[in-house]
C-alpha positions in Angstrom: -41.4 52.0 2.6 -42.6 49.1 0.4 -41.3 51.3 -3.1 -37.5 51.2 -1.3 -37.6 47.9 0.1 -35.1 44.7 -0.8 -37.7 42.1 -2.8 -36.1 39.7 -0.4 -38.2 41.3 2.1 -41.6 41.4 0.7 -42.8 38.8 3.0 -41.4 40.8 5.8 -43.8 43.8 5.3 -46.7 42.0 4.4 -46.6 40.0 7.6 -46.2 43.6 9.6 -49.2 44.5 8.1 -50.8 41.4 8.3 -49.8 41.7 12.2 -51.2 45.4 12.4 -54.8 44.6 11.4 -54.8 42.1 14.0 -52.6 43.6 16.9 -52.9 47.3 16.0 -49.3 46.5 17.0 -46.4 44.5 16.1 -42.8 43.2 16.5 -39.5 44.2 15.7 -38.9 42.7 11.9 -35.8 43.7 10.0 -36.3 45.0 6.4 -33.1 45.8 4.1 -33.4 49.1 2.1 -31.3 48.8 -1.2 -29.1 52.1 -2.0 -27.9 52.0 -5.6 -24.2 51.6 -5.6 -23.9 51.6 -1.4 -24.4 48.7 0.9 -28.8 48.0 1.6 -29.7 50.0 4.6 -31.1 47.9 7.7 -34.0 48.9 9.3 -35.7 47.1 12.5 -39.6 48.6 12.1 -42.3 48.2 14.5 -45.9 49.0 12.3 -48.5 51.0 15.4 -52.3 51.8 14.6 -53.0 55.2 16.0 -57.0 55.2 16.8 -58.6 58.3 14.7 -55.4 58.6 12.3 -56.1 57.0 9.0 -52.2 55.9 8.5 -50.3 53.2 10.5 -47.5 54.5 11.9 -43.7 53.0 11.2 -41.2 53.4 13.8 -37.9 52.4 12.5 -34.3 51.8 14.1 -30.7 52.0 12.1 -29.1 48.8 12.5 -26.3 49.7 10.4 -24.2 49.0 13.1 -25.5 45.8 14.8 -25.3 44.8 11.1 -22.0 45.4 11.3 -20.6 43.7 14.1 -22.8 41.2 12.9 -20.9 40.9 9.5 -17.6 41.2 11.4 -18.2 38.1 13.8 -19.3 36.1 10.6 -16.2 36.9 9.0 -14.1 36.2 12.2 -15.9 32.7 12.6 -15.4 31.9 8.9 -11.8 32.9 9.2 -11.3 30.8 12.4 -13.4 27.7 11.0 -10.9 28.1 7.7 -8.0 28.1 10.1 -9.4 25.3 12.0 -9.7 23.3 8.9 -6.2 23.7 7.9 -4.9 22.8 11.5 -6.8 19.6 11.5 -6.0 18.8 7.5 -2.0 19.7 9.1 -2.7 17.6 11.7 -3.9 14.5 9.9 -1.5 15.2 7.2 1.7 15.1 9.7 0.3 11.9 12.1 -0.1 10.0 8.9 3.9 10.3 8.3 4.8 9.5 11.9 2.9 6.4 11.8 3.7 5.3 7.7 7.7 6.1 8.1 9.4 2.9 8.7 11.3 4.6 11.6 10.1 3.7 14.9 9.7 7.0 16.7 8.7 7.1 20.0 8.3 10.5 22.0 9.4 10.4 25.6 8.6 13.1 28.2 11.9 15.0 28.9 11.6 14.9 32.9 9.6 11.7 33.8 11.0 9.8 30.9 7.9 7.8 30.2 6.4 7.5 26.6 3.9 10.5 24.9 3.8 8.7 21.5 4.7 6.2 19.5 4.2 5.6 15.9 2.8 2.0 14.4 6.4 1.0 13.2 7.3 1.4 16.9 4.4 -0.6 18.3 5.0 -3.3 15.2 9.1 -3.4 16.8 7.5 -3.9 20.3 4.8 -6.1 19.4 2.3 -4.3 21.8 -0.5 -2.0 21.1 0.8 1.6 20.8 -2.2 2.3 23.1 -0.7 0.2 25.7 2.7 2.1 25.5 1.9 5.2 26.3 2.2 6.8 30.3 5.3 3.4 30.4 8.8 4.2 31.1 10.9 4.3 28.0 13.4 2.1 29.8 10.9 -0.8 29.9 10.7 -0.4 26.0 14.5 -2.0 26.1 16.1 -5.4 27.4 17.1 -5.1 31.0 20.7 -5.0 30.7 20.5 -1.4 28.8 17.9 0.5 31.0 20.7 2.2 32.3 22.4 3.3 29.7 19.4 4.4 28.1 18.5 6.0 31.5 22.1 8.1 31.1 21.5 8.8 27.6 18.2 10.4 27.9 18.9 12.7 31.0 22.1 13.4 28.6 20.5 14.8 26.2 17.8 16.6 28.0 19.9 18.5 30.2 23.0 19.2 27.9 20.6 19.5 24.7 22.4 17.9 22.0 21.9 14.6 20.0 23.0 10.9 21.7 23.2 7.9 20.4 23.7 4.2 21.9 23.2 0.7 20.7 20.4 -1.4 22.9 17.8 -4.0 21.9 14.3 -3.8 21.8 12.6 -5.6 24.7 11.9 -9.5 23.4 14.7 -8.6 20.3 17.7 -10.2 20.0 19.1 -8.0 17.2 20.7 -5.0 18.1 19.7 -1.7 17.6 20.8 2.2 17.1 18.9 4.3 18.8 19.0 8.5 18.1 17.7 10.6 20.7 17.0 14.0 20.1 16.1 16.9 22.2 13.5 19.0 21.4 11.2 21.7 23.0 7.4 21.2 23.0 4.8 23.7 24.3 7.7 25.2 27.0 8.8 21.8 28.1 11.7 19.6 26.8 10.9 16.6 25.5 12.8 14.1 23.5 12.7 12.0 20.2 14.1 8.5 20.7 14.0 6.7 17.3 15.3 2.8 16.9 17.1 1.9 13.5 18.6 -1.8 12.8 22.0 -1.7 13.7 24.4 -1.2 10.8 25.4 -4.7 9.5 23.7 -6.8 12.0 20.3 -7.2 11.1 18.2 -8.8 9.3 16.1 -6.1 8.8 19.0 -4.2 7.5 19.1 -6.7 4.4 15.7 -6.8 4.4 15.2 -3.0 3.6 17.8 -3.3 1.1 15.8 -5.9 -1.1 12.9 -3.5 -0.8 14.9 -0.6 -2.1 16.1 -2.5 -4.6 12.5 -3.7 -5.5 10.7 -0.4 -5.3 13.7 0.8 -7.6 11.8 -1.5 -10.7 9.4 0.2 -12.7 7.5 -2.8 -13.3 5.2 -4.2 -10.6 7.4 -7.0 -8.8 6.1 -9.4 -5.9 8.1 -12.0 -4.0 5.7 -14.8 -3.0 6.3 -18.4 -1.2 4.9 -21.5 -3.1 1.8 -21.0 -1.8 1.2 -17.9 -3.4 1.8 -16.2 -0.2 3.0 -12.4 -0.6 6.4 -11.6 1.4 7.2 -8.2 -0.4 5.7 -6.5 -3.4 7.0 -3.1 -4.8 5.1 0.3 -5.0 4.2 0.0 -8.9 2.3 -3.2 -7.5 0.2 -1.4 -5.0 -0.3 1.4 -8.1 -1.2 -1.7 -10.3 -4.0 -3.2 -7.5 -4.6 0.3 -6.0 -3.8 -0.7 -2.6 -2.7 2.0 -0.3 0.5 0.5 1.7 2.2 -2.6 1.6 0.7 -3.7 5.0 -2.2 -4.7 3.0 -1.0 -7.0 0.9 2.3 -8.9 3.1 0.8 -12.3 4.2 -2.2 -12.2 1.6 -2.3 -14.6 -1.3 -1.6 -12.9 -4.7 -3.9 -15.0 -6.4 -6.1 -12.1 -4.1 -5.7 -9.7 -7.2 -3.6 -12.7 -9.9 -5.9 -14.3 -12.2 -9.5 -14.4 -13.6 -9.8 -17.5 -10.4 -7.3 -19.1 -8.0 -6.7 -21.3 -11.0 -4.5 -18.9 -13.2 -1.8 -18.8 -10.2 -2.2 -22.8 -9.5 -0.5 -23.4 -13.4 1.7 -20.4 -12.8 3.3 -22.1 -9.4 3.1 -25.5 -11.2 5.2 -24.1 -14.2 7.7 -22.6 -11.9 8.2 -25.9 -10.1 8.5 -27.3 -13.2 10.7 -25.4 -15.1 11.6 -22.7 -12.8 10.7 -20.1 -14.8 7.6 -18.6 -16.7 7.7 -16.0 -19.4 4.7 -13.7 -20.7 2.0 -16.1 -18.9 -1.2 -13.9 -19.6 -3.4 -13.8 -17.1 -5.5 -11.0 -15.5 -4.9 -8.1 -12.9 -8.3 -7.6 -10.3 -7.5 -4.1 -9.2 -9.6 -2.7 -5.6 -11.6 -0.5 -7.6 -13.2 -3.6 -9.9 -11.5 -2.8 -12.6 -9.8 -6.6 -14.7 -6.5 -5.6 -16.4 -4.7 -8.0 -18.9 -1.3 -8.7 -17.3 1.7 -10.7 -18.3 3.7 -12.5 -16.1 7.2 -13.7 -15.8 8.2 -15.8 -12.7 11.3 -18.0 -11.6 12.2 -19.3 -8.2 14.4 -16.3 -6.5 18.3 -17.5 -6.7 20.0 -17.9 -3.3 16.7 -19.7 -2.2 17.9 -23.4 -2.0 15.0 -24.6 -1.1 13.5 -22.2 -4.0 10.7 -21.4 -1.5 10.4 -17.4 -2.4 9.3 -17.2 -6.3 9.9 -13.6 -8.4 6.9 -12.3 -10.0 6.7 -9.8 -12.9 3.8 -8.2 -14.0 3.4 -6.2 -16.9 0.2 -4.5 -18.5 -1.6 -5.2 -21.3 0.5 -3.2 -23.9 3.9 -5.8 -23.8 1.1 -8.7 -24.4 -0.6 -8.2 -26.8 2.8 -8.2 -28.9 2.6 -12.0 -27.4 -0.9 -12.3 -28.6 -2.1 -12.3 -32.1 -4.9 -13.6 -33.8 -4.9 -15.5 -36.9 -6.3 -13.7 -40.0 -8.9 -15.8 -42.0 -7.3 -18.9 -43.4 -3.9 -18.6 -42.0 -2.5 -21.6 -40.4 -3.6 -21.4 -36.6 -0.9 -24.2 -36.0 1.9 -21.2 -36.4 0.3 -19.1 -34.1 1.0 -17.7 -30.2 -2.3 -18.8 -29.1 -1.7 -22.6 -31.0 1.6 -22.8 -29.0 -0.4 -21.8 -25.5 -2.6 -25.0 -25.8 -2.0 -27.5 -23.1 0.1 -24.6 -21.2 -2.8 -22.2 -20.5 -6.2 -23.4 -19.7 -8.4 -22.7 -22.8 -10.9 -20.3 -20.9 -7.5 -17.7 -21.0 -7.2 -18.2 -24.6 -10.5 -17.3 -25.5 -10.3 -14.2 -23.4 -7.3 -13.2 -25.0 -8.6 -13.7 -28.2 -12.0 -11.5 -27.2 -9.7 -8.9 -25.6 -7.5 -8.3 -28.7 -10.4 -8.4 -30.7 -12.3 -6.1 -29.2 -9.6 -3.5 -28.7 -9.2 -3.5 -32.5 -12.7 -3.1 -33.1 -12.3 -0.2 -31.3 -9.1 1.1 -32.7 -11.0 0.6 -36.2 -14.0 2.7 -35.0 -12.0 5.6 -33.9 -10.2 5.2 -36.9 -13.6 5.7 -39.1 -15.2 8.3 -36.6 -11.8 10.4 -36.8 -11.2 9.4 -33.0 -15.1 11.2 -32.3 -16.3 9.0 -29.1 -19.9 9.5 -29.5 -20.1 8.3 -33.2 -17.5 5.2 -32.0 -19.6 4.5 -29.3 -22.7 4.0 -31.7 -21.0 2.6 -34.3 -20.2 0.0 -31.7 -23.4 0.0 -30.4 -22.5 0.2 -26.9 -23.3 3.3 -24.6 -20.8 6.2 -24.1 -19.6 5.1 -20.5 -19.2 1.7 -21.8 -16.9 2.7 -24.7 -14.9 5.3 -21.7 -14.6 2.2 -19.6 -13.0 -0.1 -22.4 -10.8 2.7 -23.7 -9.2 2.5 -19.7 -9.2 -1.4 -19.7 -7.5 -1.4 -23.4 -5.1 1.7 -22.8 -6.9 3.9 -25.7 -7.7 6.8 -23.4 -4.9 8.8 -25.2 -5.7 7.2 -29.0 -5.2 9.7 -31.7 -3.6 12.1 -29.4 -0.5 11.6 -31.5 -2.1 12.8 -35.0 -3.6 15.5 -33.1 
């Protein structure tokens, strides 16, 4: 037996024997047989002393098919667990739409009419906890004079099973609204989709999506703030800029949040703006949410149908547009003629010097690649500075890609 065992079950038979000297009997212990080019052979082997026979005795039992139907419910648990996975990942996946989609949806129980679910944009319209929505009568959702008709509506389209539509309002809304109800069947029963859009023309919020469309539409990052420095709207390149995950997270924050090496850098901005209602290529700095400082420029003027010009514009580029603003004086050149001389007395001086490290640090690095034949290693030491450190400016100077072209 121990020539044809698995190694992985020398410590098997060594405790059978070890169990025999003491027992002159032992337990049931599985040892796997290997069988060159078949699957190993189970055995379950009991070890018995027989008194005046020199040998010990191995009574063993085929488990081939226990083994079996043991691999088999292994495989049918993996298979259910893998299954089980992608439910729950299609799960997560699909309630993360229903609440991120600007619609409000709300999902109404065909028969008793009261509310299953409601997204977040629904609960937001509502201004109630979607929690405390749920089990209520959809016609409580609504002002009192359209219950009714939202009463008719629904048993509509349960019973004759096509689309209806109606204007209401919103309970505690003045605008109205256009609400869609669809029919639709659900584990046997039918239920219904009841989703609330801003009537066409009459809403603010109607104007307001169009200014976001319009801003999400620019590939620059663009943020409409109040003279505070309060954010009303920002577009998706800003969110990719701060690496912020929805716009929730930044409407009623101030930008000065993520703007500026301190609060300072907005203060001058907003005092420029006031000033002389507009600002072109102001550098400054980006604070992303991973910790990462990126040079910015900004441009800014007070938005035009403001008359009050309480909602200021702001543009913000990346580094690359700036440092075209930005150059730094060779050795004897007259530093009256140059960007950084005209910036005095319009940015505070701690910027400038920045600036000036910034640009001339990312041409120190530019010159090493240059020298190492873009090799990071020999960069990194010619610079003295660790490889990560080198990786990390390369991201903060936009050199991840240098040489790439001559390549």
């Amino acid at each position: 037996m121990a020539r044809h065992r698995h190694p992985e079950c020398f410590d098997k038979i060594d405790a059978l024997l070890e169990e025999n000297d003491k027992t002159g009997t032992t337990r049931r212990r599985q040892v796997n047989h290997p069988a060159k080019g078949l699957p190993d052979l189970p055995v379950d082997y009991t070890l018995v002393t027989i008194e005046g026979m020199p040998w010990r005795l191995a009574l063993g039992e085929d488990m081939r098919k226990l083994s079996d139907i043991q691999q088999q419910l292994v495989r049918t648990q993996t298979e259910l667990e893998s299954e089980y996975r992608k439910i729950r990942e299609a799960e997560g996946r699909y309630r993360t739409i229903f609440h991120k989609t600007a619609q409000a949806i709300i999902i109404v129980d065909g028969d008793s009419h009261a509310v299953i679910d409601i997204n977040l944009t629904g609960a937001n319209l509502l201004h109630q906890p979607a929690s405390r929505l749920i089990d209520k009568p959809a016609q409580q959702l609504v002002e009192r004079d359209d219950r009714n008709a939202l009463t008719d509506a629904l048993g509509a389209a349960r019973h004759g099973g096509a689309r209806k539509t109606l204007t209401l309002h919103a309970a505690g809304h003045a605008d109205p609204l256009s609400a869609v109800i669809e029919p639709y069947r659900e584990n046997g029963r039918g239920n219904l989709m009841l989703s609330l859009l801003p009537a066409a023309g009459t809403s603010a919020e109607m104007s307001e999506s169009a200014d976001m469309a319009l801003l999400d539409s620019f590939a620059e990052a663009l943020v409409i703030i109040d003279r505070k420095g309060m954010i009303a709207a920002a577009n998706d390149p800003f969110l990719d800029l701060i690496h912020v995950l929805n716009k929730s997270m930044v409407i009623d924050r101030n930008l000065n949040g993520w703007l500026g090496a301190s609060s300072v850098d907005l203060q001058v901005l907003l005092s420029r703006v006031r000033e002389e209602g507009q600002v072109r290529q102001f550098s400054t700095v980006v604070r992303d949410e991973l910790g990462t400082t990126k040079t910015v420029a900004v441009s800014a003027a007070r938005m035009p149908g403001e008359s009050d010009g309480q909602r200021i514009g702001v543009q913000i580029s990346e580094a690359a547009r700036r440092d075209a603003q930005f150059t730094v004086p060779s050795p004897g050149a007259d530093a009256g003629s140059s960007d950084f001389a005209e910036l005095v007395g319009r940015v505070p001086l701690k910027d400038l010097i920045r600036e000036a490290v910034d640009v001339i640090e990312k041409m120190c690095i530019e010159a090493a690649l240059r020298q190492t034949d873009n090799n990071r290693a020999s960069a990194a030491d010619m610079l003295g500075l660790s490889r990560q450190s080198l990786y990390i400016k390369l991201r903060r100077h936009g050199l991840e890609d240098f040489g790439s072209d001559n390549a």
